[in-house]
C-alpha positions as CSV (number, residue, x, y, z in Angstrom):
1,X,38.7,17.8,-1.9
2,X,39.8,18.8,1.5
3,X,40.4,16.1,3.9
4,X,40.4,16.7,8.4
5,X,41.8,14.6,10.8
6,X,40.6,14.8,13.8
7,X,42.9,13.3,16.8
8,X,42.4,12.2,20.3
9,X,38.7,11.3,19.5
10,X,37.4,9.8,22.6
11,X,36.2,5.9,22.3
12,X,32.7,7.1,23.8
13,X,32.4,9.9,20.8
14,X,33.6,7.5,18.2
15,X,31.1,5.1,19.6
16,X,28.5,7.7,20.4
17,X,29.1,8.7,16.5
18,X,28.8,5.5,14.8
19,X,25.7,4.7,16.5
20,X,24.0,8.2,15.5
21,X,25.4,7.6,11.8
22,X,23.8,4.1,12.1
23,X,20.6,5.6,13.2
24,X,20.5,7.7,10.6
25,X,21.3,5.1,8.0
26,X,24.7,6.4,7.1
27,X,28.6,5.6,7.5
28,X,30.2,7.5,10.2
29,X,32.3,9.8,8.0
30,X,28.9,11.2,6.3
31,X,27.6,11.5,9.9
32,X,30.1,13.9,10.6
33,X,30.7,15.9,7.4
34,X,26.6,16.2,8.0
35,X,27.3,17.3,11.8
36,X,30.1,19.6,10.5
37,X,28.1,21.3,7.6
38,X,25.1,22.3,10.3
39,X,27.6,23.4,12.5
40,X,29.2,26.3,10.0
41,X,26.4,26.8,7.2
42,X,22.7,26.9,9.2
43,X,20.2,27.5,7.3
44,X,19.4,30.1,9.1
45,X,22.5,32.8,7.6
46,X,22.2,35.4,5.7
47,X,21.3,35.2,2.2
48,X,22.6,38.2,0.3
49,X,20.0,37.9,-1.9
50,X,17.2,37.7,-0.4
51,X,18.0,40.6,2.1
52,X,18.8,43.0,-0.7
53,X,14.9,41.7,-1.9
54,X,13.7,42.1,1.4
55,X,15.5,45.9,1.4
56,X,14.0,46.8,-1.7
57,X,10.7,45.8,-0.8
58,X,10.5,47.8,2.6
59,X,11.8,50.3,0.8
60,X,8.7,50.7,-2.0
61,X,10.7,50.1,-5.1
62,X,9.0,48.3,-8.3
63,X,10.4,47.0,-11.3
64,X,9.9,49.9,-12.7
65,X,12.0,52.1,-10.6
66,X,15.3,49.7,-11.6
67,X,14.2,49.6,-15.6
68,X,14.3,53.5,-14.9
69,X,17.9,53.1,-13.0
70,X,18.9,50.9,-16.1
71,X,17.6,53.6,-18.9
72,X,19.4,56.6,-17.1
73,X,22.5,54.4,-16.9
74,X,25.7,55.6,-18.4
75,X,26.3,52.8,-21.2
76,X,29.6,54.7,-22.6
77,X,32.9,52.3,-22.7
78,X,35.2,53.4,-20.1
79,X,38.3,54.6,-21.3
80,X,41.2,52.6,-20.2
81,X,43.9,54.3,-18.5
82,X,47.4,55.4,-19.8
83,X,50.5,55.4,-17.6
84,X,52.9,56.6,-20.5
């Protein structure tokens, strides 16, 4: 697993963190992976698959318009390529 060092950390944020980790009931380090994580992934971002659900939806289609998709599918092997 990765691991960050982080230099020139004032004492008032190292202080500032332990006492937010301690309110929290957690060691420093988890306080800041947990700061860290909400900082890059919100739970807010895009989720690919619940826009392409969301697309389809606005855009009428059933199940039965992808089972139709899936019957007129071309289900023949590809044939691989020669370069002799």
């Amino acid at each position: 697993m990765p691991a960050v060092t982080i230099r020139n950390l004032s004492d008032e944020t190292h202080r500032a963190l332990k006492l937010r980790a301690a309110g929290h009931g957690r060691s420093t380090e988890a306080e800041i992976r947990d700061i860290l994580e909400a900082a890059v992934r919100p739970p807010q971002r895009l989720r690919l698959g619940s826009a392409l659900s969301a697309l389809s939806r606005e855009a009428g289609l059933s199940n039965a318009d992808f089972e139709a998709l899936e019957r007129a599918r071309d289900t023949t092997p590809a044939t691989p390529v020669s370069f002799e």
